[in-house]
Backbone as ProteinMPNN parsed JSONL, in Angstrom:
{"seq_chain_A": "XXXXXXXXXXXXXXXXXXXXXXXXXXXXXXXXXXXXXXXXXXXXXXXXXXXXXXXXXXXXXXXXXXXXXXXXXXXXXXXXXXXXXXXXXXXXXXXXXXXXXXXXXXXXXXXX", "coords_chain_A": {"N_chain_A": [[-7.88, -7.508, -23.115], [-9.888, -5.986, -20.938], [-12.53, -3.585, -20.666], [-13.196, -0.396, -19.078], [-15.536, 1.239, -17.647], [-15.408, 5.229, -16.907], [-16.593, 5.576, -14.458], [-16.694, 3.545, -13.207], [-13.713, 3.517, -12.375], [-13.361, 5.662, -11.059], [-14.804, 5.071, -8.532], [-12.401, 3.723, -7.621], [-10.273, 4.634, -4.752], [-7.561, 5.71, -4.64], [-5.046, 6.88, -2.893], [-2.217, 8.806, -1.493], [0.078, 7.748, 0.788], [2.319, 7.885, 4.124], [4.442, 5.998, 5.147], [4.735, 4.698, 8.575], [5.102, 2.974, 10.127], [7.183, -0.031, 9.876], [7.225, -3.643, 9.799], [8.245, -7.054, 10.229], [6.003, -9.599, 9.0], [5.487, -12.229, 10.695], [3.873, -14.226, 10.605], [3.204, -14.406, 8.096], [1.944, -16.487, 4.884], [3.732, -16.392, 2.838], [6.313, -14.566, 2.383], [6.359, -11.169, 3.908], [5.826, -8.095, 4.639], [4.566, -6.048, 7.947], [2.629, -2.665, 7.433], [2.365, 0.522, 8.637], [0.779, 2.851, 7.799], [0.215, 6.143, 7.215], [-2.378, 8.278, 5.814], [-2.848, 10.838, 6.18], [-4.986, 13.207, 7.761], [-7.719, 13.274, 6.701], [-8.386, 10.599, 6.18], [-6.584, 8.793, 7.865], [-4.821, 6.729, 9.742], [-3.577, 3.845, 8.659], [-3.302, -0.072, 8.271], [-1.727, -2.25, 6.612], [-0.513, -5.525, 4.808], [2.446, -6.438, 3.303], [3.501, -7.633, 0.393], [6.78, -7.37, -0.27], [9.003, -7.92, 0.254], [10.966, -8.187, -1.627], [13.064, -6.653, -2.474], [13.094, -4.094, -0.693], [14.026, -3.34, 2.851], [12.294, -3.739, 6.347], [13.413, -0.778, 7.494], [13.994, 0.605, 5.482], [11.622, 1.066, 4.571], [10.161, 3.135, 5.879], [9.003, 6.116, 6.629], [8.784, 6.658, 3.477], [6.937, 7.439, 0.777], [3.98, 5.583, -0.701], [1.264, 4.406, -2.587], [-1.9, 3.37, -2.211], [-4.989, 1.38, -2.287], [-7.636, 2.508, -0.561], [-10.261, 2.07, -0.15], [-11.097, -0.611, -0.337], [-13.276, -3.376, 1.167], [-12.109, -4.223, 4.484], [-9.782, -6.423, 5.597], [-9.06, -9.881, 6.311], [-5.422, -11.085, 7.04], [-4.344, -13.633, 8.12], [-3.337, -13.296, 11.655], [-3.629, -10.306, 11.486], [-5.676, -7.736, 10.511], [-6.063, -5.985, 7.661], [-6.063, -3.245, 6.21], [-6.062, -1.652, 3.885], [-4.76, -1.546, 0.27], [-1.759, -1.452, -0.576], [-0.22, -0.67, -3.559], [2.047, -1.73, -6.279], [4.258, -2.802, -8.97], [5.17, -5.605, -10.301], [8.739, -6.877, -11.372], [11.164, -7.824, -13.471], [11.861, -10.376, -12.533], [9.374, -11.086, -10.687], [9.601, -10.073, -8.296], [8.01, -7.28, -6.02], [7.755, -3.616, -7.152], [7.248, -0.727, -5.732], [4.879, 1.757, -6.209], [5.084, 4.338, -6.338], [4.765, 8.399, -5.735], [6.559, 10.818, -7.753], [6.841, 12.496, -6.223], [7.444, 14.901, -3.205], [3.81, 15.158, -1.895], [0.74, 16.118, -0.383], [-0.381, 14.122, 2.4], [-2.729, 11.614, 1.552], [-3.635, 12.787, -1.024], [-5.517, 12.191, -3.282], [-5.375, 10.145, -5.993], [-5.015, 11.926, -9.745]], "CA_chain_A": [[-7.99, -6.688, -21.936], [-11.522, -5.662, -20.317], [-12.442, -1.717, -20.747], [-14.112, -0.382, -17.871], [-16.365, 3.065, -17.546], [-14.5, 5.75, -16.075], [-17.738, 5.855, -13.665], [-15.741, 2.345, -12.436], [-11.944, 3.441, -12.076], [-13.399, 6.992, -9.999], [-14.997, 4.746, -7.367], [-10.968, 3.104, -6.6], [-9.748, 6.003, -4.026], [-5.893, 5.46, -4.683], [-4.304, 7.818, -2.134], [-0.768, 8.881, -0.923], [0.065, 7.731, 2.675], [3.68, 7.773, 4.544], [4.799, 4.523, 5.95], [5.088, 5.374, 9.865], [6.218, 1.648, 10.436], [6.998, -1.917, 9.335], [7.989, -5.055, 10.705], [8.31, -8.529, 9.216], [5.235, -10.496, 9.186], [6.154, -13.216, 10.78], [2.961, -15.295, 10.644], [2.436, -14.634, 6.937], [2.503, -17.909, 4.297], [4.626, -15.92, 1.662], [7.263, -13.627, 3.094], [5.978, -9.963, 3.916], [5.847, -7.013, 5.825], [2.826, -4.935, 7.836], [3.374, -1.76, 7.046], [1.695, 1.189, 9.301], [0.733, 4.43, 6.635], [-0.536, 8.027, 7.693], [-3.127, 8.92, 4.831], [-3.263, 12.512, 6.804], [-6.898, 13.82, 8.757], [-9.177, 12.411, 6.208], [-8.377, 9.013, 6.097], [-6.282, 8.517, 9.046], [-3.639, 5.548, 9.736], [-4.078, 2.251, 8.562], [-2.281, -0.885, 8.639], [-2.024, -3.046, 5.37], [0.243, -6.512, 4.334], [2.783, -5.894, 1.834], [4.991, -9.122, -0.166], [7.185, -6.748, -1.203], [10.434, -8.053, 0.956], [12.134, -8.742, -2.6], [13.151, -5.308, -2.877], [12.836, -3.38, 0.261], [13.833, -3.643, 4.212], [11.678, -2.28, 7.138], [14.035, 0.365, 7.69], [14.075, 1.137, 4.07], [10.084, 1.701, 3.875], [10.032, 3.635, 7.307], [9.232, 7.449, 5.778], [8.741, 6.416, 2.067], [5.333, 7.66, 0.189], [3.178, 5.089, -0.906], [0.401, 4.509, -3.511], [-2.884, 2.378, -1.541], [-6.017, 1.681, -2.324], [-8.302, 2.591, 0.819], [-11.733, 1.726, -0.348], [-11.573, -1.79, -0.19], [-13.014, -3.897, 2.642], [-11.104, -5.104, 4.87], [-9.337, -7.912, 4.664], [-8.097, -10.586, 7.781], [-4.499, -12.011, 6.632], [-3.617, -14.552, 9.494], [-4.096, -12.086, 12.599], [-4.093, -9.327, 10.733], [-6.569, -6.974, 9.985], [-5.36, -5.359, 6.668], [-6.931, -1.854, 6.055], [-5.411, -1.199, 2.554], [-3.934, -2.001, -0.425], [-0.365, -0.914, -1.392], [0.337, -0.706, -4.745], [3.062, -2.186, -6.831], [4.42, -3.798, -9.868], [6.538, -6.798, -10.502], [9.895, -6.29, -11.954], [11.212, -9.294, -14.399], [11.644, -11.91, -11.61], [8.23, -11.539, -9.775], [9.429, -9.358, -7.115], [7.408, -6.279, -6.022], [8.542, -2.686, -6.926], [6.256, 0.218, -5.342], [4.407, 2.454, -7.039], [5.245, 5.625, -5.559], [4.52, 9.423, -6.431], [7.667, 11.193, -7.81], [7.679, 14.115, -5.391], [6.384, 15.29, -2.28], [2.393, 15.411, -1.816], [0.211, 16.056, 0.958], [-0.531, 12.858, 2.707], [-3.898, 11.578, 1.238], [-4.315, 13.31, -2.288], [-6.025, 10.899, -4.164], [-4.978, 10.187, -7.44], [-5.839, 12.643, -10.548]], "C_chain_A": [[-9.431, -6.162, -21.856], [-11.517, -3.95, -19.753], [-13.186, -2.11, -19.73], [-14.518, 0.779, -17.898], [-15.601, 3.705, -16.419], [-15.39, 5.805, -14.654], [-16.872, 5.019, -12.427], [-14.541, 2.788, -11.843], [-12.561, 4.759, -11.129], [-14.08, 6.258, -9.001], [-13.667, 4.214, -6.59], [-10.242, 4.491, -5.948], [-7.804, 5.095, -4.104], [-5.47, 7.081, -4.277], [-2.961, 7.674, -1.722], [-0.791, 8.881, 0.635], [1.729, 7.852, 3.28], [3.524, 6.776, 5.134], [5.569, 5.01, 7.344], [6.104, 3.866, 10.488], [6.128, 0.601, 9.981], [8.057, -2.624, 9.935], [7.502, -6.036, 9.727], [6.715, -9.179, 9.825], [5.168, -11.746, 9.184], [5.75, -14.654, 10.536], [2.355, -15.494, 9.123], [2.751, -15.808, 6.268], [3.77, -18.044, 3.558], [5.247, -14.688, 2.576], [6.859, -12.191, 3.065], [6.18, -8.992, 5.27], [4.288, -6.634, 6.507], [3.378, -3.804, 8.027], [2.046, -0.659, 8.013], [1.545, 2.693, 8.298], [-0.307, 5.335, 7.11], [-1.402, 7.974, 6.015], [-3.688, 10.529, 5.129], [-4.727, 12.315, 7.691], [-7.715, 13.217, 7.926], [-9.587, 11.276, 6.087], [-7.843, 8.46, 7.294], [-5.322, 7.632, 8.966], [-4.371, 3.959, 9.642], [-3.415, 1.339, 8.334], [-2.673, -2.013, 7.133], [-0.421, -4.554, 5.773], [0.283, -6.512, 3.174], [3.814, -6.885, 1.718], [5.638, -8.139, -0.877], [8.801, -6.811, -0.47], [11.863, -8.31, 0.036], [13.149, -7.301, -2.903], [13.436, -3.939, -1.583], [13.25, -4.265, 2.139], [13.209, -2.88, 4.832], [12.16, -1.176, 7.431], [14.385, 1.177, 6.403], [12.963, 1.809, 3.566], [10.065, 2.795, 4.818], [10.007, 5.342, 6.752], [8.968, 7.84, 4.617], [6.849, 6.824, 1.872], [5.145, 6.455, -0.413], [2.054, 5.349, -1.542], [-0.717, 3.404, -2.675], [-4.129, 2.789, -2.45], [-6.711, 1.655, -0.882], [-9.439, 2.791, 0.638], [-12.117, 0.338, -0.283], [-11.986, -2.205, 1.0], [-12.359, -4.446, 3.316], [-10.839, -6.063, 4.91], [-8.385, -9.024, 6.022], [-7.238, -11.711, 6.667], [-4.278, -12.586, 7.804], [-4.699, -13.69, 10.679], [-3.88, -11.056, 12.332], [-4.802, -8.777, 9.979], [-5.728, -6.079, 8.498], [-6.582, -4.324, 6.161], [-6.872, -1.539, 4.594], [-4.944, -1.57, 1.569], [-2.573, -1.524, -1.034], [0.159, -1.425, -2.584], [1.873, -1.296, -5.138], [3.232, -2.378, -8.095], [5.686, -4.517, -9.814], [7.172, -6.653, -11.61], [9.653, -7.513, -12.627], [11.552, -10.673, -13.556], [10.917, -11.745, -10.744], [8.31, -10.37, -8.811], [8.565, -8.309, -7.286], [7.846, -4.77, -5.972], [7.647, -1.632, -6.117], [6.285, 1.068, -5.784], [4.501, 4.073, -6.025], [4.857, 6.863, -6.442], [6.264, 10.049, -6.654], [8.094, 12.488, -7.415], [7.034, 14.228, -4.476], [5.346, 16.057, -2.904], [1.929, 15.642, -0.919], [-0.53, 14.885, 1.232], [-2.093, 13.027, 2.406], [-4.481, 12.195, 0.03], [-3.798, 11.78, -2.709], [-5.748, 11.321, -5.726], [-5.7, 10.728, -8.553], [-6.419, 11.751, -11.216]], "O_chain_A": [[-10.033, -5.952, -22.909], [-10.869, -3.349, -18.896], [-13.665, -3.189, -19.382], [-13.651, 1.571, -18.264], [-15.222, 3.17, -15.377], [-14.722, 6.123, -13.669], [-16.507, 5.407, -11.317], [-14.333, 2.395, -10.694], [-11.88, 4.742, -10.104], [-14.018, 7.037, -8.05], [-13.606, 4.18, -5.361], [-9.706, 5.31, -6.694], [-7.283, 4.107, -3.586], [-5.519, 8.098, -4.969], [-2.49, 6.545, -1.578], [-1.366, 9.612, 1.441], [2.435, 7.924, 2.274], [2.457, 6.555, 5.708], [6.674, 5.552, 7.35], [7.216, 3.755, 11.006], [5.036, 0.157, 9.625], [9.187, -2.391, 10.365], [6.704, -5.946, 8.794], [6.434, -9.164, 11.024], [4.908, -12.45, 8.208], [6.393, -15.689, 10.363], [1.462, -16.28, 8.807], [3.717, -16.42, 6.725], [4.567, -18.977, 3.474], [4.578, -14.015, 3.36], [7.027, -11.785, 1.915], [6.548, -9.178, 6.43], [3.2, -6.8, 5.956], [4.434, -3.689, 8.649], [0.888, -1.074, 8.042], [2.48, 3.494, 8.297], [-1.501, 5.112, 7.311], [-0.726, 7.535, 5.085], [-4.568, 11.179, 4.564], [-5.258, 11.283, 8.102], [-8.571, 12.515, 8.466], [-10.738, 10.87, 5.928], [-8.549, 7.627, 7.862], [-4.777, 7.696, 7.864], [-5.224, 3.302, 10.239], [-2.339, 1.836, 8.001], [-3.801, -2.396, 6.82], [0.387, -4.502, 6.701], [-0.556, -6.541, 2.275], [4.736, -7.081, 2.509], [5.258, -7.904, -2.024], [9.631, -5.915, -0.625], [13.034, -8.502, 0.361], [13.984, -7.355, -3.806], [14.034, -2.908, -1.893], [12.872, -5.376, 2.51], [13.144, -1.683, 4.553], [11.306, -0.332, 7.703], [14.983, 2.252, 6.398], [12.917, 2.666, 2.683], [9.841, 3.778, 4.111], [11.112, 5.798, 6.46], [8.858, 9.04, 4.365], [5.891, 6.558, 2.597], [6.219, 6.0, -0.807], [1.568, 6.452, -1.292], [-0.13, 2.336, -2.504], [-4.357, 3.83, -3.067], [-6.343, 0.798, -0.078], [-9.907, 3.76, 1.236], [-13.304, 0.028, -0.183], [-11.433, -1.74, 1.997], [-11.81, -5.419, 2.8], [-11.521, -6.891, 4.306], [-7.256, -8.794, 6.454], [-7.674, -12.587, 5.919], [-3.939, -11.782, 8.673], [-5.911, -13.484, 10.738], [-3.929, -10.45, 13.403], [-4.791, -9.084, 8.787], [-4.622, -5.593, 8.736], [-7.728, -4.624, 5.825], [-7.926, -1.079, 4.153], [-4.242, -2.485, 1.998], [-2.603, -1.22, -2.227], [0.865, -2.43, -2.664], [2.77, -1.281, -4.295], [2.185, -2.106, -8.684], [6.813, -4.194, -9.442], [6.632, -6.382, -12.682], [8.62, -8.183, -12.609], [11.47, -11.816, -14.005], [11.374, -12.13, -9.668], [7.302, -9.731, -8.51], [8.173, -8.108, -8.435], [8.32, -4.425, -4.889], [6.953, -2.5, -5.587], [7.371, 1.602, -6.009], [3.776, 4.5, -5.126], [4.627, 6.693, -7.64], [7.118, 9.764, -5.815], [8.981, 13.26, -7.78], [5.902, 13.749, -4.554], [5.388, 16.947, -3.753], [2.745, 15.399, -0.03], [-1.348, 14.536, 0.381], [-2.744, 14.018, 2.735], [-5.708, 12.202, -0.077], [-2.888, 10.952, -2.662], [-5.863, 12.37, -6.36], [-6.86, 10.34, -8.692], [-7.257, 12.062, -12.063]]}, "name": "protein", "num_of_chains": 1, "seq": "XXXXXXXXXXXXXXXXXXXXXXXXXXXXXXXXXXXXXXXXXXXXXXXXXXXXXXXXXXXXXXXXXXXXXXXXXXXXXXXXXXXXXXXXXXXXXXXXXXXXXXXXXXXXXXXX"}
């Protein structure tokens, strides 16, 4: 495994956003959602693509906190602009679980 200076891991802004909406992405290669997340006033709403349909329906994310990164550049999947990255990890058959906080936060605190 490859250490990294904490100098490194404090430039990744990993913030809490609410998922305002998702729909199936219908045009993606691998089965996913786009997911619409509030990061509050400082960051604002941004729209990411999330393979995480092994686990989750859109009416299941719709409200749910979220873990993103929102420093990366953006990123065109298909015709989608993707603003973000939403966190995860894969369970023991691949799927994606989401990395969530385990209580209400105020939308947009970035990770200690």
């Amino acid at each position: 495994m490859e250490t990294i200076a904490w100098n490194d891991f404090a430039k990744v802004e990993l913030r809490v956003g609410r998922v305002l909406d998702a729909r199936v992405f219908a045009e993606a290669r691998k089965p996913a959602y786009v997911l619409k997340v509030d990061f509050g006033p400082e960051v604002g709403t941004r729209q990411s693509s999330a393979q995480i349909t092994g686990h989750y329906t859109p009416e299941q994310l719709v409200g749910r906190l979220v873990v993103a990164v929102v420093n990366f550049p953006k990123k065109q999947i298909g015709p989608l602009m993707s603003e973000c990255l939403v966190t995860g990890f894969h369970d023991a058959e691949g799927k994606v679980v989401l990395c969530v906080p385990d209580g209400e936060v105020p939308l947009g605190t970035r990770l200690a």
